[in-house]
C-alpha beads as a LAMMPS data file, in Angstrom:
LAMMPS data file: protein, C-alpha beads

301 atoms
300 bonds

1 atom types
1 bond types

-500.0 500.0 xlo xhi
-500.0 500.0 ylo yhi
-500.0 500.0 zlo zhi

Masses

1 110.0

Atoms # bond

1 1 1 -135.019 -177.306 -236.753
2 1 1 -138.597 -175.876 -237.229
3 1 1 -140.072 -173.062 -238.995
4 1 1 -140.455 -171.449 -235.409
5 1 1 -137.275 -171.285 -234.480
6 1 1 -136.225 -169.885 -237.836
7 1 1 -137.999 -167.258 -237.614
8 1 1 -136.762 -166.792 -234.274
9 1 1 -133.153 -166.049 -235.524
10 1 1 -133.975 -163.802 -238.141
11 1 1 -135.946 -161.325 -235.660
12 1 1 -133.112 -161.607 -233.055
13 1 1 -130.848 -160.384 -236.005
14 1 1 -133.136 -157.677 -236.861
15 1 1 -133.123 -156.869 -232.921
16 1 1 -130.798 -154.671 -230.870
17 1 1 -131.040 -157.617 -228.128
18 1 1 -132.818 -160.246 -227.044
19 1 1 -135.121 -158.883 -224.947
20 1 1 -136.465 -156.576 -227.388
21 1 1 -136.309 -159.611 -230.138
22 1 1 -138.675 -161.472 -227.376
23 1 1 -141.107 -158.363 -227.040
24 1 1 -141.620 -158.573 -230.450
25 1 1 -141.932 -162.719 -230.755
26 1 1 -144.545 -162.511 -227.830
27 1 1 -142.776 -164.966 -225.750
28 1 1 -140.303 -165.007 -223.149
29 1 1 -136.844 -164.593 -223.474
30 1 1 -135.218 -167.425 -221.157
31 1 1 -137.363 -169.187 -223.759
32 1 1 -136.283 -167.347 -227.091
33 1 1 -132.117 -167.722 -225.748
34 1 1 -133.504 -171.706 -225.000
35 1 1 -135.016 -172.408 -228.737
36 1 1 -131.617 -170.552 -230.510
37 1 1 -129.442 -172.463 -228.376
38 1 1 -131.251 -175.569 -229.453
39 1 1 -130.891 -174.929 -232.942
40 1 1 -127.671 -174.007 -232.510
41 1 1 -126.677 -177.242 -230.974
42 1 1 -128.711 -179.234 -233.676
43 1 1 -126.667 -177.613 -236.630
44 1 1 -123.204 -177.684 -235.080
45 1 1 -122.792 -173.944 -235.127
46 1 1 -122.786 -170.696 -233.170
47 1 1 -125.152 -168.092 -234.789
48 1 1 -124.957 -165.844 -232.103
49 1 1 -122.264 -164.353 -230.448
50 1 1 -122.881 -163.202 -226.643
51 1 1 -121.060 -160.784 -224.835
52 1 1 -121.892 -158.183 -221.537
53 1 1 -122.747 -155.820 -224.478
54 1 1 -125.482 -157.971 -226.243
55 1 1 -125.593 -160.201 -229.288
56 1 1 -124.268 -160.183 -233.014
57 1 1 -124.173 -162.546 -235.609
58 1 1 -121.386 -164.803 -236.259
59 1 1 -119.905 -165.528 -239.790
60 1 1 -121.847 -168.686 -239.764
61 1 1 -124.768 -166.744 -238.414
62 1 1 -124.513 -164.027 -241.390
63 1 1 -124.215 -167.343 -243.967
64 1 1 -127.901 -168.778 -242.221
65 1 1 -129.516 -165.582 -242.370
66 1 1 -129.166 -165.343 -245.580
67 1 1 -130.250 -169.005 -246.287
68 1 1 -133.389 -168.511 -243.422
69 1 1 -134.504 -165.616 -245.213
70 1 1 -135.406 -167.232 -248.564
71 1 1 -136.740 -170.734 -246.592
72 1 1 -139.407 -168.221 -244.724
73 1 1 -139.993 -166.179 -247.690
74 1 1 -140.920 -169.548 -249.460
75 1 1 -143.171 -170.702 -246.538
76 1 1 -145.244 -167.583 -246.220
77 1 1 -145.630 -168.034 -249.967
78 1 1 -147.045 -171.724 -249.134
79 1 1 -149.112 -170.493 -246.231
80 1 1 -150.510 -167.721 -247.607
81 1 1 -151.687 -169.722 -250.953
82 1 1 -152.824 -173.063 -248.952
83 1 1 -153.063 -172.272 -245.270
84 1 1 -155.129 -168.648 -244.898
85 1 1 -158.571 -168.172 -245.189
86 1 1 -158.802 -166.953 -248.636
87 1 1 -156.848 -169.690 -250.514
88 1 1 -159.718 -169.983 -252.956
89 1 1 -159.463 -166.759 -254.607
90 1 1 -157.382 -166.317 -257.811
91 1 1 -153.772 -165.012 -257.164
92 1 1 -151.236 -162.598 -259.583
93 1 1 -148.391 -160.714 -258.224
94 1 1 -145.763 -157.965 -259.750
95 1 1 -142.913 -156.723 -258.560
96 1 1 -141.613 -153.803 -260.203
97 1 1 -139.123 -150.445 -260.202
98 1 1 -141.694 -147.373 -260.512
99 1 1 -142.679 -147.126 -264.638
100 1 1 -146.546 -146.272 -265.161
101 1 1 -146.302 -148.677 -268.270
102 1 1 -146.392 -151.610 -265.800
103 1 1 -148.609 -150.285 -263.344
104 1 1 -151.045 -149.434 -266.820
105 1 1 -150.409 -153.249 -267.868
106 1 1 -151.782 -154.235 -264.386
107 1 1 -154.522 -152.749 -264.131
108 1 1 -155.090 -153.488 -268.113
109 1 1 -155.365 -156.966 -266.848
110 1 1 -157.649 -156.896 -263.708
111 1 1 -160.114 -155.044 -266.266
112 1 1 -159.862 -157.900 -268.618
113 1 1 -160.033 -160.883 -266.235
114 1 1 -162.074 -159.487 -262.992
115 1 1 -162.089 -162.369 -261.054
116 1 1 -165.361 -163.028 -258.148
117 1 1 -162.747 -163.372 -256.067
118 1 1 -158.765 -162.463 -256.247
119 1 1 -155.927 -161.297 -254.302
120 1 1 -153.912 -159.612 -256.741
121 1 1 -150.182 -157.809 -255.209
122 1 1 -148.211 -155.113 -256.877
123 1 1 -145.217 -154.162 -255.426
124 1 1 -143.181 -151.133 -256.160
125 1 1 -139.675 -151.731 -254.510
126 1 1 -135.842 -151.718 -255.108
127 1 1 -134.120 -153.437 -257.498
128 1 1 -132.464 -156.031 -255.650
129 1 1 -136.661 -157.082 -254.048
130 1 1 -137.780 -157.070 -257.578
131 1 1 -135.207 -159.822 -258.448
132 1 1 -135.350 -161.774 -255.087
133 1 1 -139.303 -161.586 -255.348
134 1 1 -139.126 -163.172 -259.256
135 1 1 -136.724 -165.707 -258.002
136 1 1 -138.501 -166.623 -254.759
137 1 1 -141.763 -167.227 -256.407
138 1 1 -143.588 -164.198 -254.901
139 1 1 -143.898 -162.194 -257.705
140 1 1 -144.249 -164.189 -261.163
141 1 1 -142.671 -161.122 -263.449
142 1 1 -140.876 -157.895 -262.098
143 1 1 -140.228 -154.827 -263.873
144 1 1 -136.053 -153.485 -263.860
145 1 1 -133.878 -151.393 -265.935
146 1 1 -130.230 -150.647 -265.838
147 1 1 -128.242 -148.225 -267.732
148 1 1 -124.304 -148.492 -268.888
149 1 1 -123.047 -147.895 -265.371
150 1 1 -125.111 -150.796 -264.385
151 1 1 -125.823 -153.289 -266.952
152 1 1 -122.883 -155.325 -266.066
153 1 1 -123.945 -156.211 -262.126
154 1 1 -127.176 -156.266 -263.119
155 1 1 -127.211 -159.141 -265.753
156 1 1 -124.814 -161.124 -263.711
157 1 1 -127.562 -161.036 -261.167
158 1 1 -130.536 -161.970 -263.242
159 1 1 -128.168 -165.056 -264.268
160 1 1 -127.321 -166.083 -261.325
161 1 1 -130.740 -165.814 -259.694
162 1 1 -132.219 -168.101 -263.105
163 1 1 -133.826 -165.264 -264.717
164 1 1 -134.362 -164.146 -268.008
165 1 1 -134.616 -160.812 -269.093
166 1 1 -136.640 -159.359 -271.911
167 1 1 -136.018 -155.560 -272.667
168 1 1 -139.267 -153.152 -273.649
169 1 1 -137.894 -149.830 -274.342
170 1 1 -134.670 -147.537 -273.928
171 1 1 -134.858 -144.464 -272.718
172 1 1 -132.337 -141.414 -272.657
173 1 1 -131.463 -139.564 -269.600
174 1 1 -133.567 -136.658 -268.650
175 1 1 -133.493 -134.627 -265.392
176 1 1 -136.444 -133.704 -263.206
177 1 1 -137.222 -130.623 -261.808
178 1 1 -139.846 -127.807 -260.901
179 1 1 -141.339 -125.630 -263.261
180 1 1 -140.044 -122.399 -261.347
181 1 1 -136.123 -123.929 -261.160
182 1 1 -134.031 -121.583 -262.776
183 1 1 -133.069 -123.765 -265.508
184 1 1 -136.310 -125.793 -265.848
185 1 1 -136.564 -123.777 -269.417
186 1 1 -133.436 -124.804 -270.976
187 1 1 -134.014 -127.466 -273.863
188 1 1 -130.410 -129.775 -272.363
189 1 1 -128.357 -129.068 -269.680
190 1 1 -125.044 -130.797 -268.365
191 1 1 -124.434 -132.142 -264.934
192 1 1 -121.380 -129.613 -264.678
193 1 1 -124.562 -126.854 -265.035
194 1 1 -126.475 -128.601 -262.470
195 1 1 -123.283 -128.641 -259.883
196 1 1 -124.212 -126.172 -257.287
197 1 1 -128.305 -127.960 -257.325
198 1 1 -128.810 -131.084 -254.881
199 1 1 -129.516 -134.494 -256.579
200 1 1 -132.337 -136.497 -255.054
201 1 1 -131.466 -140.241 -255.625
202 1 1 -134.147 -143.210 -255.144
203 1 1 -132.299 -144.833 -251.876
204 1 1 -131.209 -148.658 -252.955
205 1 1 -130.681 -149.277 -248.769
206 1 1 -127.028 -149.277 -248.610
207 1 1 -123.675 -148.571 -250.234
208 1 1 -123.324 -151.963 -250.822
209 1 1 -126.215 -151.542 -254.010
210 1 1 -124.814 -148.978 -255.400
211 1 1 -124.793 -149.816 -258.668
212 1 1 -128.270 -151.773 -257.887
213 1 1 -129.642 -148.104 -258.528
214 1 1 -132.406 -147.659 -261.095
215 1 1 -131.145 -144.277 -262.742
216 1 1 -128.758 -143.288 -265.145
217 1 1 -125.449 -141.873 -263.773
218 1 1 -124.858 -144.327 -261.493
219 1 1 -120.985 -143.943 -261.386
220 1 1 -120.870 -140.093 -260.987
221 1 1 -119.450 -138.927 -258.370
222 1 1 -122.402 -135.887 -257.622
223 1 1 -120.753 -132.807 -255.232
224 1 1 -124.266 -132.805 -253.726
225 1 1 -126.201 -135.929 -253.024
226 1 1 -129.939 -136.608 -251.214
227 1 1 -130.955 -139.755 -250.461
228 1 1 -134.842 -140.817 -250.206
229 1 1 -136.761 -144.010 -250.107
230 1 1 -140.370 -142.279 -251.328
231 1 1 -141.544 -140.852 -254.054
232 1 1 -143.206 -137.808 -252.515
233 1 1 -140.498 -136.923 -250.528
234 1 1 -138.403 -136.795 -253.288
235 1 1 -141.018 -134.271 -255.133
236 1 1 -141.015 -132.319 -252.238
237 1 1 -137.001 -131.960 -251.835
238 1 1 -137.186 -131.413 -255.496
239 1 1 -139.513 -128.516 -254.805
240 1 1 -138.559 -127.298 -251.930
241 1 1 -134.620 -127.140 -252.215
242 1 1 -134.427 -126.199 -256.053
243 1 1 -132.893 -129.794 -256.989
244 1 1 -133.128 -132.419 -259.663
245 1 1 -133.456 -135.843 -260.219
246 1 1 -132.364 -138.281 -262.932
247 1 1 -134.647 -140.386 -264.954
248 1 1 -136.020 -141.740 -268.360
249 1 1 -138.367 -138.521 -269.203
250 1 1 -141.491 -141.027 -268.692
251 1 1 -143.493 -138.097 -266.931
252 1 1 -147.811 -139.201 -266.782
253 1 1 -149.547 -136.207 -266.475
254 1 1 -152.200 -138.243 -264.713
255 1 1 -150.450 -138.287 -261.582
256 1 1 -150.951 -135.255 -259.274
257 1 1 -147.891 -135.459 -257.352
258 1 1 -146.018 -134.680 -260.641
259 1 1 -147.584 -131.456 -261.423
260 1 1 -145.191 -129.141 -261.789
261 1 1 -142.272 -131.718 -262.874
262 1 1 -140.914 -130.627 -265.860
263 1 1 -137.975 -133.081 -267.720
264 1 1 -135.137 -131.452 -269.214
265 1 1 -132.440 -133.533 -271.630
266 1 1 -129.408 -134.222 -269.857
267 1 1 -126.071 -133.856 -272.117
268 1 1 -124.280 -136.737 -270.401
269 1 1 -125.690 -140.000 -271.803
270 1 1 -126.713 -143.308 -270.266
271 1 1 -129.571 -144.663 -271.829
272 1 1 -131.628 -146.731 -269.506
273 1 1 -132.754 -150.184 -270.993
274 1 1 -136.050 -151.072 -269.212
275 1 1 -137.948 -154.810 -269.499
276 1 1 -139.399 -157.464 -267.573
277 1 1 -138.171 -160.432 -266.104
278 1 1 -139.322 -163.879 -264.901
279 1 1 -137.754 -167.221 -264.038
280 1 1 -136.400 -169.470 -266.585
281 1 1 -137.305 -172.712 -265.032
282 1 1 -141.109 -172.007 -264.926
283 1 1 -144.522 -171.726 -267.117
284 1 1 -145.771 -168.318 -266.531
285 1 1 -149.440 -168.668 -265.374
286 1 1 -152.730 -167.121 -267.613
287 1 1 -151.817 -164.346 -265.860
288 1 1 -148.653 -164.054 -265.940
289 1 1 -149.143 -164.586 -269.434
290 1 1 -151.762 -162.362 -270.191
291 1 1 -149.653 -158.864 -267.943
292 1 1 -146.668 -160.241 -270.656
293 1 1 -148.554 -159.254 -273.099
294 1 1 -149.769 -155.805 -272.213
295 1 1 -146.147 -155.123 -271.054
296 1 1 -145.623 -156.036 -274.957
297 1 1 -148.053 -153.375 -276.429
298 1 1 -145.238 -150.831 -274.739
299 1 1 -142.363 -152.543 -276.634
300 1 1 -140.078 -150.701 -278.949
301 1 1 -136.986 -152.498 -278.723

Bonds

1 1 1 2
2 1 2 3
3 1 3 4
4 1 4 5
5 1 5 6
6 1 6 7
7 1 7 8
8 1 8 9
9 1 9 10
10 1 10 11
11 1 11 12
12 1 12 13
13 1 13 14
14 1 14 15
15 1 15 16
16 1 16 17
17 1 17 18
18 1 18 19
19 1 19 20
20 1 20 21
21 1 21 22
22 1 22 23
23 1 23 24
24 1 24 25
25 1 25 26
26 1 26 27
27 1 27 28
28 1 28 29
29 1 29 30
30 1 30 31
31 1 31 32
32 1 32 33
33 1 33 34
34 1 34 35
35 1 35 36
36 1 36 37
37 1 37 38
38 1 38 39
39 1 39 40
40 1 40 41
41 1 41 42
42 1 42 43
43 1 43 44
44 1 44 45
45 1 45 46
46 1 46 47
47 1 47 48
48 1 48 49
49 1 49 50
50 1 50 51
51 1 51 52
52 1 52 53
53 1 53 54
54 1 54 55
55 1 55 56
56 1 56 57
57 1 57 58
58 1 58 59
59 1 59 60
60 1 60 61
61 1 61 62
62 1 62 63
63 1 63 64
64 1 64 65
65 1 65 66
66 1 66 67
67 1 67 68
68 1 68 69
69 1 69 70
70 1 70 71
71 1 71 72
72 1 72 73
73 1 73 74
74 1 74 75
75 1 75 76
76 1 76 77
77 1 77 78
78 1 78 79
79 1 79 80
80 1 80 81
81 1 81 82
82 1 82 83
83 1 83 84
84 1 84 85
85 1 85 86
86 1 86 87
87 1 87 88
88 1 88 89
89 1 89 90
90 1 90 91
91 1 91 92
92 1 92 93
93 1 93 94
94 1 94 95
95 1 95 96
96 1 96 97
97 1 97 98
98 1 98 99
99 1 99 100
100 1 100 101
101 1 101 102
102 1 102 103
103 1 103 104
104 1 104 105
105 1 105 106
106 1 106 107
107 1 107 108
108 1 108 109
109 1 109 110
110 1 110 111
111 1 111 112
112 1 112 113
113 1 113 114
114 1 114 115
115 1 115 116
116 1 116 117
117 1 117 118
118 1 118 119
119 1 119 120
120 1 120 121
121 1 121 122
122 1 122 123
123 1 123 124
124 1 124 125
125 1 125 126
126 1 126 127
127 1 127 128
128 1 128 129
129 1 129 130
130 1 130 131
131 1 131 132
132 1 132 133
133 1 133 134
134 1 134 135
135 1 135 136
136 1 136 137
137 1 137 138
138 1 138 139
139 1 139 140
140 1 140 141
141 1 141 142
142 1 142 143
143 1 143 144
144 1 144 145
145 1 145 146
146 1 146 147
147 1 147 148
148 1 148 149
149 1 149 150
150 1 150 151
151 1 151 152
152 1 152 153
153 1 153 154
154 1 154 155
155 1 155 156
156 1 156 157
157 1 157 158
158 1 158 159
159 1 159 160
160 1 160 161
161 1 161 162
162 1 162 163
163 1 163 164
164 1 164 165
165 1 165 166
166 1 166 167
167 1 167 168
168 1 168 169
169 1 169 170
170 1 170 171
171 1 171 172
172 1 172 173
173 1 173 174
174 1 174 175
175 1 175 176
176 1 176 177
177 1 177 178
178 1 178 179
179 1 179 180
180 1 180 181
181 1 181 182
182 1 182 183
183 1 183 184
184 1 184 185
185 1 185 186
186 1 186 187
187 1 187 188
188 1 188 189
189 1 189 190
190 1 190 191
191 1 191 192
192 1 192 193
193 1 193 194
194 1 194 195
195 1 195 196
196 1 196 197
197 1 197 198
198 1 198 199
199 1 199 200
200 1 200 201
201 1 201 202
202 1 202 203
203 1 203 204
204 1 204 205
205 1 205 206
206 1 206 207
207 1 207 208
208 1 208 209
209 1 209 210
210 1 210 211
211 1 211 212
212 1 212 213
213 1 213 214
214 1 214 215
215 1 215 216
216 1 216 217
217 1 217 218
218 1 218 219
219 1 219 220
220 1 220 221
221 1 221 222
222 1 222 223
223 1 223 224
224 1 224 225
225 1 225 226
226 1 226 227
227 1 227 228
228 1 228 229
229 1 229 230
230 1 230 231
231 1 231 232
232 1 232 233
233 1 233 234
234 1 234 235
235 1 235 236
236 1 236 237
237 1 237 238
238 1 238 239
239 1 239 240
240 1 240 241
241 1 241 242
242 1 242 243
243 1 243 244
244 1 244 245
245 1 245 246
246 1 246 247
247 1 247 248
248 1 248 249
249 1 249 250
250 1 250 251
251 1 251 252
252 1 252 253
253 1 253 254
254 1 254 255
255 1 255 256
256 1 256 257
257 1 257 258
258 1 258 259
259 1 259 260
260 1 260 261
261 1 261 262
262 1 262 263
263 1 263 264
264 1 264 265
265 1 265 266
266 1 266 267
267 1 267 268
268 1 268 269
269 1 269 270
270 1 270 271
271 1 271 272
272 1 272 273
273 1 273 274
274 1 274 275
275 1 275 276
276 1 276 277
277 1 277 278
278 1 278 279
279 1 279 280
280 1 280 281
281 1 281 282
282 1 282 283
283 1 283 284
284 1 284 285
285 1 285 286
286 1 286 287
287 1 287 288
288 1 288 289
289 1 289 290
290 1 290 291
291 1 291 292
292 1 292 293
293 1 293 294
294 1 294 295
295 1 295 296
296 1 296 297
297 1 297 298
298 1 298 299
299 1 299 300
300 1 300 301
């Protein structure tokens, strides 16, 4: 078994056959089938399942996905920090759930440090990345909150994964909406008020991570529901179809694509406890150090 033919498997999953799986590889695919059905034969197991319709994974196949996914994660890690051409300049990576605090406290510590030469990462994803990246090594400290709805999944999570999490603030639950909505001057308003209005929800991929969701209200069962995986999109179905969003009331007036948000107080309550995490078996480097504490100067827990 070889790092090759790993990732081999994991792009024929993400593939709606073979063929197109050996487009993407560059290589041929009596070839690609030839290097699967070696590994196959090496571990004992069938991965793939091949019928006149095409392929799909097997149980077993499911079960070494998931295990092939962290080894290559791992090894790009390596070969990215030993192997590549820049693997003498100074390295720092976040993951993180969108909050301006964090992206504040990153940029708070390029300004400090300012390296000749760095490659510094910080990625804005979901909340099940932000924990996978902290556990995998690619990000030393990731940014996640949870509310009531949540808190449960989510600490289970960060336990098993050997985190630890240290909370920064709480927030109440505000909605988000456009100055000219109907209701954008009312001082608190109740999701019963708010019925006939689509919700725009920040897409966690599937129904599956549901409750990996990073607003409040993640049990409510909302009569009308829009799901989207970027932030401007959701401004603009905000705008455009007179709906709301739920969040912690953090609004930056720095940022132009929230002009024209305004953030009303929501009746129902689920406080959203935000904080940072980072493996418990591991020194944090200067860095990681350092971006601690500026996360800390934001603190009020």
């Amino acid at each position: 078994m070889n790092i090759s033919q790993i990732r081999y498997v994991l792009e024929i999953a993400n593939s709606s056959s073979m063929r197109q799986a050996a487009s993407r590889l560059f290589i041929s695919q009596p070839a690609l089938s030839a290097s699967v059905r070696e590994l196959e034969e090496e571990l004992g197991i069938l991965i793939f399942e091949r019928t006149n319709k095409g392929i799909s994974l097997t149980d077993e196949g499911r079960e070494f996905v998931t295990y092939a996914k962290k080894v290559v994660s791992q090894y790009e890690i390596m070969e990215d920090r030993y192997l590549s051409r820049d693997s003498d300049k100074e390295r720092f990576s976040v993951s993180a759930q969108h909050y301006n605090f964090a992206i504040r406290a990153f940029t708070a510590l390029i300004r400090k440090y300012d390296p000749e030469k760095y490659i510094f990462s910080f990625h804005e994803t979901r909340t099940r990345e932000v924990l996978f990246d902290v556990r995998t090594m690619k990000s030393e400290v990731g940014i996640i909150s949870f509310s009531g709805a949540n808190e449960g999944v989510i600490r289970k999570l960060i336990r098993e994964y050997g985190l630890e999490f240290t909370p920064l603030m709480q927030r109440e639950t505000y909605v988000y909406m456009w100055k000219d909505h109907e209701l954008a001057g009312r001082t608190e308003l109740s999701i019963e008020e708010l019925s006939e209005y689509p919700c725009v929800a920040f897409d966690q991929s599937d129904d599956s991570n549901f409750y990996l969701t990073e607003e409040a209200m993640a049990d409510y069962e909302f009569k009308k529901l829009i799901k989207s995986d970027d932030r401007a999109t959701t401004m603009e179905l905000i705008a455009e179809l007179h709906g709301y969003a739920i969040g912690s009331g953090m609004l930056s007036g720095d940022e132009a694509i929230l002009q024209g948000l305004v953030s009303v107080k929501l009746k129902e309550e689920d406080p959203l406890t935000i904080g940072y995490i980072k493996r418990t078996d591991s020194y944090l480097s200067p860095y990681g150090r350092d971006y601690v504490e500026e996360l800390l100067k934001y603190k009020e827990l």
